[in-house]
C-alpha positions in Angstrom: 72.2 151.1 119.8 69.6 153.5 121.6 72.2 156.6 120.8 71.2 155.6 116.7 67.8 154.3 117.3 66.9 157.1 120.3 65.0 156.9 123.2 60.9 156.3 122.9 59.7 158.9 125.6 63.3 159.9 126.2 63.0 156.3 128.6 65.7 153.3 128.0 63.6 150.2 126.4 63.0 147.7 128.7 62.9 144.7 126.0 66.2 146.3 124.7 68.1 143.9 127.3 65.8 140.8 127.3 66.3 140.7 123.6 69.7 141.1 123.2 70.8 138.6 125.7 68.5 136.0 124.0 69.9 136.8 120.0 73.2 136.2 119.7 73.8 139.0 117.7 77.5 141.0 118.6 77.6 143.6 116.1 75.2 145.3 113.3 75.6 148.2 110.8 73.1 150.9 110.6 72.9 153.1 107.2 72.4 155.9 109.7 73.7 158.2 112.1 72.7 161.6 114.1 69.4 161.4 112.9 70.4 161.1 109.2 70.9 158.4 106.5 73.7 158.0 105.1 72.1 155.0 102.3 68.7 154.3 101.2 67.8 151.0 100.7 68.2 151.5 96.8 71.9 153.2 97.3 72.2 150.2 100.0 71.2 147.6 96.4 72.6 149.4 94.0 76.1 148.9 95.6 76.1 145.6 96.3 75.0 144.6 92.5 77.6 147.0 90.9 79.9 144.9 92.9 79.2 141.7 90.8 80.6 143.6 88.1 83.8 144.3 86.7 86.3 144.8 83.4 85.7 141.2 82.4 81.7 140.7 82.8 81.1 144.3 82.6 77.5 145.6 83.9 76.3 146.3 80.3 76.1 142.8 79.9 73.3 142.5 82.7 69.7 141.5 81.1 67.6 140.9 84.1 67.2 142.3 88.0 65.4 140.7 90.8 65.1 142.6 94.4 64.0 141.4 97.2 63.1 143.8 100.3 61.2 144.2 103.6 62.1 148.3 104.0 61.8 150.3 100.4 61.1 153.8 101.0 58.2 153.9 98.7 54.8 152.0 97.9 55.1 152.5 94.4 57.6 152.6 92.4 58.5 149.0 92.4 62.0 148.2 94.6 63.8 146.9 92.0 62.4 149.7 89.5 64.6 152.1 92.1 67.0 150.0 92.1 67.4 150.4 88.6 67.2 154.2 88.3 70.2 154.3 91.1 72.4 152.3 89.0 71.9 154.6 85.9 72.5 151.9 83.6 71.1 150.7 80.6 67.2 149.0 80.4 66.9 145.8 81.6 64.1 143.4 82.8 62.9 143.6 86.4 61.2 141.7 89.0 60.4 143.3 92.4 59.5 140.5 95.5 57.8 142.0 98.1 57.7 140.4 102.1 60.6 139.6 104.4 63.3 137.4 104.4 62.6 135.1 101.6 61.3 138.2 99.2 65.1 137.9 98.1 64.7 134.1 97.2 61.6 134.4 95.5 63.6 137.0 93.6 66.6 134.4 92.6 64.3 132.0 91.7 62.7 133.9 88.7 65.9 134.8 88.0 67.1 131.0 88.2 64.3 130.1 85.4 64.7 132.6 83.5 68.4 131.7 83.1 67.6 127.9 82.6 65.0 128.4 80.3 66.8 130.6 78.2 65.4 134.1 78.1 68.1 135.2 80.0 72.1 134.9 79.7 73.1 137.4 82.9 71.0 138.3 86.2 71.4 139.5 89.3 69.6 139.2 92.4 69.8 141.3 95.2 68.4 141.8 98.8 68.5 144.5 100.4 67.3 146.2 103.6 67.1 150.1 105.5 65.7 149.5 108.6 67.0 151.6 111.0 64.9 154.6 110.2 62.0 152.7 110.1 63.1 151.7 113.9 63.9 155.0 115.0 62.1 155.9 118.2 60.5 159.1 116.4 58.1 156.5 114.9 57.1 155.8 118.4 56.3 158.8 119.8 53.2 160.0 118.7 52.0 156.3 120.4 53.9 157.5 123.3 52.2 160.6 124.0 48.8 159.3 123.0 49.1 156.5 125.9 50.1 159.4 128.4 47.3 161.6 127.5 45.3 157.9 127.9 46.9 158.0 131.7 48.0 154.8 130.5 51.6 153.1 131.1 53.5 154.8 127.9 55.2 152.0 127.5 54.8 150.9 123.4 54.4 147.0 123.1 56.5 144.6 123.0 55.3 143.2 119.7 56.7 146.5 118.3 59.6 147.6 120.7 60.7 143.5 120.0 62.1 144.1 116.3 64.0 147.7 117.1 66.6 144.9 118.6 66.3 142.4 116.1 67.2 144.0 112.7 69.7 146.3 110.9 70.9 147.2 107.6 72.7 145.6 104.7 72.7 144.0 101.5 73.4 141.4 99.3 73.4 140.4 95.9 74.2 136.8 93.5 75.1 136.4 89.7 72.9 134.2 88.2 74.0 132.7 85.1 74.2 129.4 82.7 78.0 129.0 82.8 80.4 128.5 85.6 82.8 131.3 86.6 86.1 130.8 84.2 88.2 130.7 86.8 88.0 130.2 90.3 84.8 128.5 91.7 80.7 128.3 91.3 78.0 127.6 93.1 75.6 125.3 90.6 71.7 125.7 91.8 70.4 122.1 92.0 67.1 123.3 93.1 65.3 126.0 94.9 61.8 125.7 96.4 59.6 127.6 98.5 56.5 126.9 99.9 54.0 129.1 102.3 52.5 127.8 105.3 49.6 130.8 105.0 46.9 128.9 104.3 47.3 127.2 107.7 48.4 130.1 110.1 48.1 133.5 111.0 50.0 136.8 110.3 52.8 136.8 112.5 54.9 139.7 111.2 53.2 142.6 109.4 53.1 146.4 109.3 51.2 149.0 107.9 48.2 147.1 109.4 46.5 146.4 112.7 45.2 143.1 114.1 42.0 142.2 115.7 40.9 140.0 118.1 39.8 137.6 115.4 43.2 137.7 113.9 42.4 139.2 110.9 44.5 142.5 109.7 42.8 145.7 108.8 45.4 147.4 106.8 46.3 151.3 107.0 43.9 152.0 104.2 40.8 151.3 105.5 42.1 153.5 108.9 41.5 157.0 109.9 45.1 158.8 109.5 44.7 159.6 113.3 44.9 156.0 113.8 47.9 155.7 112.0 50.0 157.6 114.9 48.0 156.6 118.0 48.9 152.8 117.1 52.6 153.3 115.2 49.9 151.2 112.6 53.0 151.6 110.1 55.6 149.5 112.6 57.3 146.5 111.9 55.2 144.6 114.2 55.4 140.3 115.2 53.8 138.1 117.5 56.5 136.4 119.3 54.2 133.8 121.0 53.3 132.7 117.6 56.7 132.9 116.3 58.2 130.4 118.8 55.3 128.1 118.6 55.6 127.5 114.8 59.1 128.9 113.2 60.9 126.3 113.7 58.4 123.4 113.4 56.9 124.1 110.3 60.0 124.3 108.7 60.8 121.4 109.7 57.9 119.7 108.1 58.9 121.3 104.6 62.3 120.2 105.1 61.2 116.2 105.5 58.9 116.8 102.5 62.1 117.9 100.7 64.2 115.1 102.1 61.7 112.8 100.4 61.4 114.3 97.0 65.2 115.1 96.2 66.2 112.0 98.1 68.6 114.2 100.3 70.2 113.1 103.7 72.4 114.4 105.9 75.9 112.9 104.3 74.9 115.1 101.1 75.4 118.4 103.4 78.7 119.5 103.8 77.9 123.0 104.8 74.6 124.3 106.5 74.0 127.6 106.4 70.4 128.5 108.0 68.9 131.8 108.5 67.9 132.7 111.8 66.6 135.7 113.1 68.6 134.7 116.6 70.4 132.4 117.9 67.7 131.7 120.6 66.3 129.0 117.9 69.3 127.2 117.2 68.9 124.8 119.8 65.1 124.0 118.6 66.6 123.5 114.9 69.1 121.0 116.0 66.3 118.7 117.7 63.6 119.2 115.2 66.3 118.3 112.5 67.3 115.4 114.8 63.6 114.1 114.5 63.5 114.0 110.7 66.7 112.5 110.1 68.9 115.4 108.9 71.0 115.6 112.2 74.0 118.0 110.7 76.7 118.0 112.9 77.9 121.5 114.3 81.0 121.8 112.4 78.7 121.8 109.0 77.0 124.5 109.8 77.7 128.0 109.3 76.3 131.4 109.6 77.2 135.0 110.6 74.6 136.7 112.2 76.6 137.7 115.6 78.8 139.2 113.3 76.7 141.2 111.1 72.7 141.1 112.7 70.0 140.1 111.5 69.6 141.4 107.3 66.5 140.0 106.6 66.2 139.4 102.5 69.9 140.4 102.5 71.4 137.8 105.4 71.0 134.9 102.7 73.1 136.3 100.3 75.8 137.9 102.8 76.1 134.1 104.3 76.8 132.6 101.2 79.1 135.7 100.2 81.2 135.2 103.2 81.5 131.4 102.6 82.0 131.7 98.9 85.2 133.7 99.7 86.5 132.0 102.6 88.6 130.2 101.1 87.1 127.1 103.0 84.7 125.4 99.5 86.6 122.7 97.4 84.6 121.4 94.1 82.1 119.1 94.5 81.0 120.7 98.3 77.1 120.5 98.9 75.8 123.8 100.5 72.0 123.7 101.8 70.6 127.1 102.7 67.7 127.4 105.0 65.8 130.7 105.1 62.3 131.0 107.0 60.2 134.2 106.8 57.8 135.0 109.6 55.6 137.3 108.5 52.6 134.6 107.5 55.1 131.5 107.5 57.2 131.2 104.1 59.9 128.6 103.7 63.4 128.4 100.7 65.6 125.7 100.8 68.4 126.0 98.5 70.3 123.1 97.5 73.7 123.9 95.7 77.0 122.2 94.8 80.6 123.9 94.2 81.8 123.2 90.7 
């Protein structure tokens, strides 16, 4: 992995190890290699929608695109508006999400009710992310050498050197629309919510930003540009003490409030498929689940993240891709997708049924 990511001050990362044995995670795909991409995030989209495509439900017929991201090269234009220009296709609608992991849920959502409310006949979601480059230990370097000319230890934090480990490239994409397939099988969208625990913590993942000792942010803009190499202030950066204190818990306060409101319980759930950044949480989610009365046995549950890393917005959409096309749903089959985003505590639960 450090022979694609490189070396921060030509040194071996000590968290490298620590991390790795702790995530799970066997094997990743980065969209880059010698110090080169070979994708960008938008080629990285733009394939993975074309694929919902073909002879029969050609592309022309798509009316609407959500995207959903963590990495887009740019600030402005929008992800999905780049998105858009890479397919070369004709004008459609477009709604760009921007955070972490559930940015591509937010996405499907709009998409979801737009198609129910009849605006829209055909959309596609899609998330999507690129960040090896971001991780590359180039990014570190200027940090690096500031801490040695500081005589400090040019080590860079583990807050930042953390994620370099974590995440990897991909992406995913869903057909939203108001009829089943005609043949084969669908997932129907019973509901989809998402709620933000924000108001009650505070920021655990960000970038482009610094945090102060009072736990507020002050963001890249309001910084000198010196600043913005001394401190890597445009990392992907995350409090793992906060992380592990409140991840897992919180979501599994949503999830009872769900239980309650749809009437769910655990003999509704015949697949599982949560999100998790590393396996390191699994254990927590099976006792907090456990506590709230939505103890799904092992063999429901199902996820690929030692297969193919941590995605971010895209691991959602590449677990229920892999399931959809196992082979392994029947009609009827409940599916309930669980995907928590760090960065100031958001929560989607998605609750779908085969037909």
């Amino acid at each position: 992995m450090e022979s694609v990511l490189g070396f921060v001050n030509e040194q071996p990362s000590k968290a490298r190890k620590i991390v790795l044995r702790n995530n799970g995670i066997k094997t990743r795909y980065y969209a880059f290699r010698e110090g080169k991409s070979t994708h960008s995030n938008r080629e990285l989209a733009a394939a993975a929608v074309q694929q919902l495509f073909d002879k029969e439900l050609p592309i022309e017929k798509l009316q609407l695109l959500t995207a959903g991201t963590t990495s887009p090269e740019q600030i402005l234009p929008s992800h999905a508006a780049m998105i858009h220009g890479e397919l070369g296709i004709h004008r459609i609608e477009l709604m760009s999400c921007t955070g972490a992991c559930c940015s591509s849920i937010q996405g499907m959502k709009y998409a979801m009710m737009s198609v129910a409310s009849g605006m829209t006949d055909i959309a596609a979601s899609v998330g999507s992310e690129k960040m090896s480059t971001w991780m590359h230990a180039s990014r570190f370097q200027p940090e690096a050498d500031n801490l040695k000319k500081l005589e400090d230890n040019p080590i860079i934090a583990f807050e930042k050197d953390f994620l370099r480990w974590m995440l990897s490239d991909g992406a995913g994409a869903a057909l939203i629309q108001s009829e089943p397939n005609k043949e084969g099988i669908s997932l129907r969208i019973n509901w989809l919510e998402i709620t933000s625990f924000a108001n009650e913590l505070e920021t655990c993942m960000y970038a482009g930003a610094v945090k102060n000792e009072d736990k507020s942010l002050t963001g890249w803009n309001e910084m000198d540009t010196t600043e913005w190499y001394n401190q890597s202030v445009f990392s992907l950066k995350q409090d793992t003490r906060l992380l592990g204190n409140n991840i897992v818990p919180k979501g599994g306060v949503y999830l009872a409030e769900l239980m309650k409101k749809h009437n769910l319980t655990v003999d509704q759930v015949d697949y599982y498929l949560p999100h998790m950044s590393s396996e390191f949480f699994k254990g927590q989610i099976i006792e907090h689940h456990r506590r709230i009365g939505m103890d799904i046995p092992e063999e429901k549950w199902f996820y690929n993240l030692p297969k193919v890393g941590n995605v971010g917005s895209a691991s959602p959409f590449l677990m229920l891709e892999e399931l959809f096309h196992s082979g392994r749903l029947k009609k009827g089959d409940n599916l309930l997708v669980m995907v928590p985003e760090s960065a100031r505590f958001t929560y989607a639960y998605i609750y779908l049924t085969v037909v």
